[in-house]
C-alpha positions, 0 to 999 in steps of 0.5 A, spaced: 077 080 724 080 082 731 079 090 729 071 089 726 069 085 733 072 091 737 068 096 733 062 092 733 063 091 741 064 099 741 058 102 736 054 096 741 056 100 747 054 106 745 047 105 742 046 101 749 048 109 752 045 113 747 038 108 748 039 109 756 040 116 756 035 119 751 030 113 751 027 109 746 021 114 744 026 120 743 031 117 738 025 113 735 022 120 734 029 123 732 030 117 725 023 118 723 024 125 722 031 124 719 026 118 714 026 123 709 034 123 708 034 116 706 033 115 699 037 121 697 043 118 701 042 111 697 041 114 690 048 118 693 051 111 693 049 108 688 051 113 684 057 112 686 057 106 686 057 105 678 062 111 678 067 107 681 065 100 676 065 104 671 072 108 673 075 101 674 072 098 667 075 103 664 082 102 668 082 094 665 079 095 660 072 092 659 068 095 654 063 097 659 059 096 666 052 092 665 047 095 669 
């Protein structure tokens, strides 16, 4: 718990210096670009995903995993 709040407190200080540094427009600007990434990045981890179920289905041996 302490461990997520200090981790929290940390990515919350630095997207406050990222936004005060570069601007609102500039990382707007740069995510939009980087939009594309997106649904590859999901299907990549859905992906795995279902190969870990599957892997762990097989481990207890279920018959296998529903979709």
């Amino acid at each position: 718990m302490r461990l997520g709040l200090l981790a929290a407190a940390l990515g919350g200080g630095a997207l406050i210096v990222l936004i005060t540094c570069f601007g609102v427009m500039a990382i707007g600007a740069d995510v939009w670009r980087a939009g594309w990434s997106i649904p590859a990045i999901c299907a990549f981890l859905l992906r795995q995903l279902f190969l870990s179920a599957s892997a762990w289905a097989w481990f207890v041996g279920a018959r296998s995993v529903s979709v």
